[in-house]
MMTF fields as JSON, N, C-alpha, C and O atoms, coordinates in Angstrom:
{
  "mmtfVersion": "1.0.0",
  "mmtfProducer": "UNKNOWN",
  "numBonds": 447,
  "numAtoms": 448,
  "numGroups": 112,
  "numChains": 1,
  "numModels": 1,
  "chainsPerModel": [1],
  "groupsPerChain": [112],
  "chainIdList": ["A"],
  "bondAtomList": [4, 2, 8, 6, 12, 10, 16, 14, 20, 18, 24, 22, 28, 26, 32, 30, 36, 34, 40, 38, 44, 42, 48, 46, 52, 50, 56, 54, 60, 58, 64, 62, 68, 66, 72, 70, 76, 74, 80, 78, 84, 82, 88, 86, 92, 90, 96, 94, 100, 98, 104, 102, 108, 106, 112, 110, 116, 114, 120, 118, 124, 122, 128, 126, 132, 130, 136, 134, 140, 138, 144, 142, 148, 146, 152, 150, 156, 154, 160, 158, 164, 162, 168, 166, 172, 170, 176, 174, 180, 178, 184, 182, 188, 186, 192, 190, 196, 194, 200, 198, 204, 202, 208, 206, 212, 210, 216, 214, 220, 218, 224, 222, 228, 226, 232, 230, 236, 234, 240, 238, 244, 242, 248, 246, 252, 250, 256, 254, 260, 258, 264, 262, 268, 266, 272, 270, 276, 274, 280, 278, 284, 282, 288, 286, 292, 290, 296, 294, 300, 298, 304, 302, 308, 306, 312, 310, 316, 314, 320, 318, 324, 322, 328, 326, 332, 330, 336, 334, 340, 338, 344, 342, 348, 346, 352, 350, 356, 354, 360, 358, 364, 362, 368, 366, 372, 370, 376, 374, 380, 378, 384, 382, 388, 386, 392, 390, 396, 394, 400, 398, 404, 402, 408, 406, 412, 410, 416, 414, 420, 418, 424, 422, 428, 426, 432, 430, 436, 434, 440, 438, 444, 442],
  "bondOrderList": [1, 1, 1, 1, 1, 1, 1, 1, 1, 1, 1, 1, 1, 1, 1, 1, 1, 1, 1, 1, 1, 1, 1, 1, 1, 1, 1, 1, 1, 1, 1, 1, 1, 1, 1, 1, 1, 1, 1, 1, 1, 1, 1, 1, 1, 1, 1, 1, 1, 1, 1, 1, 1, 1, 1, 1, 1, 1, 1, 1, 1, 1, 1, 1, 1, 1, 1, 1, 1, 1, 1, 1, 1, 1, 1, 1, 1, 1, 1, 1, 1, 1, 1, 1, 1, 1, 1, 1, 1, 1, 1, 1, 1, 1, 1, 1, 1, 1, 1, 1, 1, 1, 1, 1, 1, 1, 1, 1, 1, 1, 1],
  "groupList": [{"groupName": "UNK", "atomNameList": ["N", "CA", "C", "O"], "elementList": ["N", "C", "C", "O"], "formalChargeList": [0, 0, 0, 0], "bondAtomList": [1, 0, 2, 1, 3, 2], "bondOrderList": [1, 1, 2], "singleLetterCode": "X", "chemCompType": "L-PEPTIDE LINKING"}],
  "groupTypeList": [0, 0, 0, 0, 0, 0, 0, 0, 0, 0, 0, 0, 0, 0, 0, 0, 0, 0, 0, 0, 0, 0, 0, 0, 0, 0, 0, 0, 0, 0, 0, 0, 0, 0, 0, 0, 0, 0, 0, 0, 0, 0, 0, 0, 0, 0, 0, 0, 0, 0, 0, 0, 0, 0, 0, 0, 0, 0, 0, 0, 0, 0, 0, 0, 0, 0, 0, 0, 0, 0, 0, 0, 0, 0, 0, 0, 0, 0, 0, 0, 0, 0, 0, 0, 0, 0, 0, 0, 0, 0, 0, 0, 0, 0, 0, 0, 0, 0, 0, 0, 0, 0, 0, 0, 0, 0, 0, 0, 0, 0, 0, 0],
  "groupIdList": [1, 2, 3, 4, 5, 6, 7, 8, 9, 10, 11, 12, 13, 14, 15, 16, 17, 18, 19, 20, 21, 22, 23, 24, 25, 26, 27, 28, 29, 30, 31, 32, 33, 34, 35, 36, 37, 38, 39, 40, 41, 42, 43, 44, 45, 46, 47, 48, 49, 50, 51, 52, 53, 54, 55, 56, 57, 58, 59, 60, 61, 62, 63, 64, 65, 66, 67, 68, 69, 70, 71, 72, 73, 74, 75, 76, 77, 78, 79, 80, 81, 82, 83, 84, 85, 86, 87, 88, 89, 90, 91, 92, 93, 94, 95, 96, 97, 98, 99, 100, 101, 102, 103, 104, 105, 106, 107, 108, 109, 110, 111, 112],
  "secStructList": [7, 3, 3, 3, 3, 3, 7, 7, 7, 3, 3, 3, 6, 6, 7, 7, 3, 3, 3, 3, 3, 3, 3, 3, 1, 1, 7, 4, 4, 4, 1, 7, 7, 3, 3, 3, 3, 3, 7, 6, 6, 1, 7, 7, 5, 7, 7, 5, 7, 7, 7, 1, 1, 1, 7, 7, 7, 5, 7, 1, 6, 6, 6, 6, 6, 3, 3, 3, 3, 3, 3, 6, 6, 6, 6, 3, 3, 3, 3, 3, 3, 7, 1, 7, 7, 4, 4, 4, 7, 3, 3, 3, 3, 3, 3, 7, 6, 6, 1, 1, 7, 5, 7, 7, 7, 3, 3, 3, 3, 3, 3, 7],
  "xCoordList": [-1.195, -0.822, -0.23, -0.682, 1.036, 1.291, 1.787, 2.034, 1.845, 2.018, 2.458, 1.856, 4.211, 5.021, 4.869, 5.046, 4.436, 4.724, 5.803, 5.979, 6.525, 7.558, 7.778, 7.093, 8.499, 8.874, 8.393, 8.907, 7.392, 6.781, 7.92, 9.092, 7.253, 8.329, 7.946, 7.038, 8.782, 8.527, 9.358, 10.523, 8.345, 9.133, 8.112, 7.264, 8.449, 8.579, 7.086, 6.823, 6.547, 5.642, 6.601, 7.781, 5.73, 6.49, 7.637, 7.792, 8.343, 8.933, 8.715, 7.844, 9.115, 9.062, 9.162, 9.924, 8.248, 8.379, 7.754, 6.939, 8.802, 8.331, 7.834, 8.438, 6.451, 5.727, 6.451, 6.52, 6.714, 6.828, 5.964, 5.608, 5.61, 4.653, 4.901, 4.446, 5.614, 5.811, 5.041, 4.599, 4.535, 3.024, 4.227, 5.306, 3.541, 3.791, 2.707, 1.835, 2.434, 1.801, 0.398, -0.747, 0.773, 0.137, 0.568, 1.649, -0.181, -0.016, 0.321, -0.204, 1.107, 0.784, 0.64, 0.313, 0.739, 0.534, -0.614, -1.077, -1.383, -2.682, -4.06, -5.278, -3.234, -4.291, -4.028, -3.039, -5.171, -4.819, -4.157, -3.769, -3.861, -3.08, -3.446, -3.498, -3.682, -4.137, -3.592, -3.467, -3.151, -3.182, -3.873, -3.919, -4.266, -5.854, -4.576, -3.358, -5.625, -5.136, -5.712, -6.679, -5.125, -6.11, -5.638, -4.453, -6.886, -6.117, -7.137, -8.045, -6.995, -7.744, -9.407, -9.816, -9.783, -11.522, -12.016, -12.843, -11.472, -12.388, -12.131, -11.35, -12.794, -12.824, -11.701, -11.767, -10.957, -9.827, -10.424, -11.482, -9.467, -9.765, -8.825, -7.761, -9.143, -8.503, -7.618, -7.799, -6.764, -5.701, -5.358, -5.633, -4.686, -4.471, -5.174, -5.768, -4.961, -5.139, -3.856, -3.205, -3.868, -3.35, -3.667, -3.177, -4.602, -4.5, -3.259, -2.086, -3.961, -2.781, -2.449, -1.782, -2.948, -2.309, -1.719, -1.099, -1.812, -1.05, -2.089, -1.608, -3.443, -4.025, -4.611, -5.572, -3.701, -4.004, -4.724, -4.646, -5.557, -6.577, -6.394, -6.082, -6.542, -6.068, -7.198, -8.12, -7.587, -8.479, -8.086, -6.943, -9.383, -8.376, -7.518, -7.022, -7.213, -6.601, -5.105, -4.486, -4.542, -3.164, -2.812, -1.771, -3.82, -3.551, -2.385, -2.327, -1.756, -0.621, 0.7, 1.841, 0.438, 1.43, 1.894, 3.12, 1.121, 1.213, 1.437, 0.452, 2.383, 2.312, 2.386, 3.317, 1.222, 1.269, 2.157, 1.982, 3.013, 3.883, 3.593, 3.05, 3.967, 4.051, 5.366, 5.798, 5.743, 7.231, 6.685, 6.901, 5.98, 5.829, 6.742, 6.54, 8.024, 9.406, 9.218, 9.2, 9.103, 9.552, 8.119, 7.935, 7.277, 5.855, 5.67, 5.309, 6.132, 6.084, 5.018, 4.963, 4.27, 3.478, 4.161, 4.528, 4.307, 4.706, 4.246, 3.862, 4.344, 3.486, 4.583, 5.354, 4.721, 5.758, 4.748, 3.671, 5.581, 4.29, 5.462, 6.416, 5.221, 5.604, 4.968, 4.32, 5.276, 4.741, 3.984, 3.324, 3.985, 3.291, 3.033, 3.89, 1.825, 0.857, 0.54, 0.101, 0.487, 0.287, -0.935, -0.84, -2.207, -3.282, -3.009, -4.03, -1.856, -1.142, -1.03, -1.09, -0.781, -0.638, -1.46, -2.686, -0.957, -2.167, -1.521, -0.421, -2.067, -1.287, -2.047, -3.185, -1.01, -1.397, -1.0, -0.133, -1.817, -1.862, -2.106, -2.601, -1.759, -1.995, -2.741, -3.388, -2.975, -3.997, -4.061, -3.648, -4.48, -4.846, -6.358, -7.241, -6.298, -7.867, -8.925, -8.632, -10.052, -10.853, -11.063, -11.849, -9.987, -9.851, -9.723, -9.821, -9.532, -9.351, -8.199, -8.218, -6.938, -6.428, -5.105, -4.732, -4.82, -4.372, -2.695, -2.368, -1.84, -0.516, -1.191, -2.316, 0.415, -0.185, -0.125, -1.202, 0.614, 0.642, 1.147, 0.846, 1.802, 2.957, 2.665, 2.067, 2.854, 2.843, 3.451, 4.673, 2.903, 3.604, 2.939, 1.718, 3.497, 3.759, 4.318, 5.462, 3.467, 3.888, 3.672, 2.668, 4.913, 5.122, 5.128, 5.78, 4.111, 3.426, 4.897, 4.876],
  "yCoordList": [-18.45, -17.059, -16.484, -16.573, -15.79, -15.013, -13.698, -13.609, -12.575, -11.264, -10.724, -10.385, -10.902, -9.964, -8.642, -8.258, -7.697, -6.799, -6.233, -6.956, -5.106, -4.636, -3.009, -2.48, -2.417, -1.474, -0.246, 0.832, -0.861, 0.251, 0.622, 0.251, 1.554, 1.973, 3.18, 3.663, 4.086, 4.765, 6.516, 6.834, 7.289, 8.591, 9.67, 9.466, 10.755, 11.985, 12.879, 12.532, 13.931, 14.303, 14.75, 15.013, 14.828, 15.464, 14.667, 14.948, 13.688, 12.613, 11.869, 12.416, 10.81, 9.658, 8.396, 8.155, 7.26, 6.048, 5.66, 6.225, 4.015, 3.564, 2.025, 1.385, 1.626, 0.32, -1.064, -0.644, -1.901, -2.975, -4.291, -4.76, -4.898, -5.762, -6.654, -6.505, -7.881, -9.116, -9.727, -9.887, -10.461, -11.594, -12.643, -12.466, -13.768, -14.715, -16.043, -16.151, -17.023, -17.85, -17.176, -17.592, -16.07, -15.439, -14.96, -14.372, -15.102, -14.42, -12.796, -12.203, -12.013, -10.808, -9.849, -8.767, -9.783, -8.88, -8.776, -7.739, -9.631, -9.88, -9.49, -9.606, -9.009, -8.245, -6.526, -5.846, -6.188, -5.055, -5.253, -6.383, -4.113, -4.361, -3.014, -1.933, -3.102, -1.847, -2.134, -3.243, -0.485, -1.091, -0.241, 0.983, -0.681, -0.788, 0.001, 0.154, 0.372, 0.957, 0.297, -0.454, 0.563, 0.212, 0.946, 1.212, 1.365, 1.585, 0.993, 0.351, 1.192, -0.137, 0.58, 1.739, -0.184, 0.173, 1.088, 1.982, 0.82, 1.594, 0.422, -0.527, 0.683, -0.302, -0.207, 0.794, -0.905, -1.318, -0.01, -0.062, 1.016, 1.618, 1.504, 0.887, 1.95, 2.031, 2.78, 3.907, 2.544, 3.911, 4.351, 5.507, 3.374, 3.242, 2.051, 1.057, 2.399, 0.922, 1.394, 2.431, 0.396, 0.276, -0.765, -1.89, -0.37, -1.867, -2.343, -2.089, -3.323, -4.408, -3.558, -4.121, -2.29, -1.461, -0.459, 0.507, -0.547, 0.899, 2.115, 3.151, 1.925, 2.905, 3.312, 2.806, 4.432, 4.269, 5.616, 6.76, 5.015, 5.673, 5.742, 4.702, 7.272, 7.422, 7.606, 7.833, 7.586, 8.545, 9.809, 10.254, 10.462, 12.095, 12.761, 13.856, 11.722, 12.076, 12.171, 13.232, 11.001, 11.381, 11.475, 10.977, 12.279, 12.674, 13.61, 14.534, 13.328, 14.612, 13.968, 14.135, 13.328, 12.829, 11.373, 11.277, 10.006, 9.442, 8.331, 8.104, 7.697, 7.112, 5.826, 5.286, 5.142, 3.592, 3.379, 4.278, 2.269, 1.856, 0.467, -0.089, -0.271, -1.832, -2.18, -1.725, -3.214, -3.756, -5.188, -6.226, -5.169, -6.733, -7.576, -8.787, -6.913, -8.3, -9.169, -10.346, -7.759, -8.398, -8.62, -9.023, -8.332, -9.255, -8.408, -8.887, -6.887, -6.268, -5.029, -4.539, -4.626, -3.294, -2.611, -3.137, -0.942, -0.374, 1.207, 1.988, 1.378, 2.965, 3.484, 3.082, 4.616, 5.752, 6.929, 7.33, 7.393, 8.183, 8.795, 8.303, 10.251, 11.684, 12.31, 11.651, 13.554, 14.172, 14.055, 14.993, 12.518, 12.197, 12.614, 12.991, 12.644, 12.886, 12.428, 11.301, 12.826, 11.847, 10.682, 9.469, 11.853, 10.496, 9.801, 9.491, 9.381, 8.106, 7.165, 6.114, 7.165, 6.473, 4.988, 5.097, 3.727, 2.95, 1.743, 1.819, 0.253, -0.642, -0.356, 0.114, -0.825, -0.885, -2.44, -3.257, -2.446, -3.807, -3.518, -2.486, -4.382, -5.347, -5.862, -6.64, -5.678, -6.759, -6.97, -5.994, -7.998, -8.271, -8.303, -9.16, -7.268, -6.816, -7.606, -8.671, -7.377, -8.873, -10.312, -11.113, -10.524, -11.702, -11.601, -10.432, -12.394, -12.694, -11.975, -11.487, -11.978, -12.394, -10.757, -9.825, -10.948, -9.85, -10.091, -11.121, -9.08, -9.061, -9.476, -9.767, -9.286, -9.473, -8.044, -7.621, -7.15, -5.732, -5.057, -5.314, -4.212, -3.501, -2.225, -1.428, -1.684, -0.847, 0.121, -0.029, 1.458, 2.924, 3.877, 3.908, 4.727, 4.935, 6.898, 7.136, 7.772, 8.862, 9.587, 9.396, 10.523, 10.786, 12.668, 13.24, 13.307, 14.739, 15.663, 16.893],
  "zCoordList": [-2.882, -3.123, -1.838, -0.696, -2.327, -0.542, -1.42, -2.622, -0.213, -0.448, 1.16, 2.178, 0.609, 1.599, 1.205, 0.049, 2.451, 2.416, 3.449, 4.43, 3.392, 4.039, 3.767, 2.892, 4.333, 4.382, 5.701, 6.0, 6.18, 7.625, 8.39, 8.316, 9.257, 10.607, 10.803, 10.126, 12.075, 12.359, 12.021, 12.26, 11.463, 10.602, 11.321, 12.19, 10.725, 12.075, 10.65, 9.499, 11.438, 10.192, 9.376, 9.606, 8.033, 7.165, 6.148, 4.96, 6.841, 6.358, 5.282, 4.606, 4.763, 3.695, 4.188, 5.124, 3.497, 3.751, 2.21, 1.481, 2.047, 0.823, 1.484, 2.345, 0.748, 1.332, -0.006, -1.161, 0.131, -0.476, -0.568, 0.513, -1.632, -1.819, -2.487, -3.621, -2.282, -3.514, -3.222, -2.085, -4.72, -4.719, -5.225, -5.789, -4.767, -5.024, -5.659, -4.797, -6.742, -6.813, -7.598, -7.418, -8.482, -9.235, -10.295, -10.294, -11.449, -12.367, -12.397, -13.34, -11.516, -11.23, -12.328, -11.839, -13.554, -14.228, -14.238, -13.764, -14.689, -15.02, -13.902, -14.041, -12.822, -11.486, -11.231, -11.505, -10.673, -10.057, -9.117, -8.821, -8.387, -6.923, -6.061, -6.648, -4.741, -4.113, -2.784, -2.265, -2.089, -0.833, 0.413, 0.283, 1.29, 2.136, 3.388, 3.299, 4.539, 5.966, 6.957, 6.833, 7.981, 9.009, 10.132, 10.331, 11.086, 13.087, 13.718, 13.19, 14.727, 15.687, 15.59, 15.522, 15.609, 16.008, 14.733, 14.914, 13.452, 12.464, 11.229, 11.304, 10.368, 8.892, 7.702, 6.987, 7.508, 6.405, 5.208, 4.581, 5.16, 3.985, 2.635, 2.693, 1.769, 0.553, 0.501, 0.961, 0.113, 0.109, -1.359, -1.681, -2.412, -3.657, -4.411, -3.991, -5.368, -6.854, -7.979, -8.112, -8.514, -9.729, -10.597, -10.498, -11.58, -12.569, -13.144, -12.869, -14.27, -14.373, -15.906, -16.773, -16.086, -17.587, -16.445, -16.888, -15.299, -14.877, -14.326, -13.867, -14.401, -14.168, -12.679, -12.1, -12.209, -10.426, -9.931, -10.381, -8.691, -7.843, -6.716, -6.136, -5.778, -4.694, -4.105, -4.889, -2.526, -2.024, -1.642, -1.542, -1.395, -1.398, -0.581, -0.846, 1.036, 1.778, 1.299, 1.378, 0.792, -0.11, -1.271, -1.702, -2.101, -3.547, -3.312, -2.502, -3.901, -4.071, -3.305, -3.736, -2.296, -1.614, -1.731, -1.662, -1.918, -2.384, -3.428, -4.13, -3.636, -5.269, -5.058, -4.461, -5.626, -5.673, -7.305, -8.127, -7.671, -8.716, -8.777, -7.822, -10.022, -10.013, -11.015, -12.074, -10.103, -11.1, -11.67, -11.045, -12.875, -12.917, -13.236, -13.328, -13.468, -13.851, -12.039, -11.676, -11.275, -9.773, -9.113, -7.964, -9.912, -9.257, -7.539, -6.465, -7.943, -6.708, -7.042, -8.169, -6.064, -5.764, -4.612, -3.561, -5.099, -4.055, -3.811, -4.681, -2.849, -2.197, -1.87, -0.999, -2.719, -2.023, -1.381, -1.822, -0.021, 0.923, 1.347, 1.95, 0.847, 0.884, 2.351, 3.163, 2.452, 3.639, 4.639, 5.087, 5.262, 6.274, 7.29, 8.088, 7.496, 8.863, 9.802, 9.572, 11.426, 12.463, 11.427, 11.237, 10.844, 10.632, 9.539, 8.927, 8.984, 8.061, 8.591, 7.953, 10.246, 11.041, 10.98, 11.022, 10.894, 10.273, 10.457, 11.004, 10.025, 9.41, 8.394, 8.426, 6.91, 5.84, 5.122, 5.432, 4.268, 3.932, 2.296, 1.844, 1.71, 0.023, -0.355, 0.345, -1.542, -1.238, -3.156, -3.782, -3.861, -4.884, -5.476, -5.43, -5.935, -6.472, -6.8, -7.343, -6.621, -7.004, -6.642, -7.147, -5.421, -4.657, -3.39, -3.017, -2.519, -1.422, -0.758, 0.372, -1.831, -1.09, -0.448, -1.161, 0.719, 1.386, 1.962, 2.552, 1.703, 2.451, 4.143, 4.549, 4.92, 6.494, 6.467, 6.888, 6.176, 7.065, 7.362, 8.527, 7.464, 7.722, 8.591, 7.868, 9.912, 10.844, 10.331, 10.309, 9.728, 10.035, 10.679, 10.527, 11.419, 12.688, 12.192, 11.802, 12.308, 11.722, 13.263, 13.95, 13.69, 14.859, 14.488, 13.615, 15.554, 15.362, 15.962, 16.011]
}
């Protein structure tokens, strides 16, 4: 199983960034898909889900701003992230629900 993710970089507050996620070596319809945060010295959080009917969960820091999507022709998950905040600031990562298994990561970088 692998899971490119792509799309990070660096955007100003307030800005837009869209995250990209292709699985590979999976059935992808048939999983959820979520994707996790991270900054140095604290614990991988949750950010979104989406099951494999479509049904998605945010935490409450980016309700409203956030939208996790899934393309299953293209076996892709993706996070659109609206009005970002220095604390968006993160790597964020992929990951396939219920398993192991995790994108590498993608650095965004939200500048105050």
């Amino acid at each position: 199983v692998q899971l490119q993710a792509s799309g990070g970089g660096l955007v100003q507050a307030g800005g837009s960034l869209r995250l990209s996620c292709k699985a590979s070596g999976i059935n992808f319809k048939l999983y959820g898909m979520a994707w996790y945060r991270q900054t140095p010295g604290r614990q991988r959080e949750l950010v979104a889900t989406i099951g494999s009917r479509g049904n998605r969960n945010y935490t409450d820091s980016v309700k409203g701003r956030f939208t996790i999507s899934r393309d299953n022709a293209r076996r892709t998950v993706s996070l659109q992230m609206n009005s970002l905040k220095p604390e968006d600031t993160a790597a964020y990562y992929c990951k396939v629900e219920s398993t192991v298994f995790w994108g590498q990561g993608t650095l965004v970088t939200v500048s105050s």
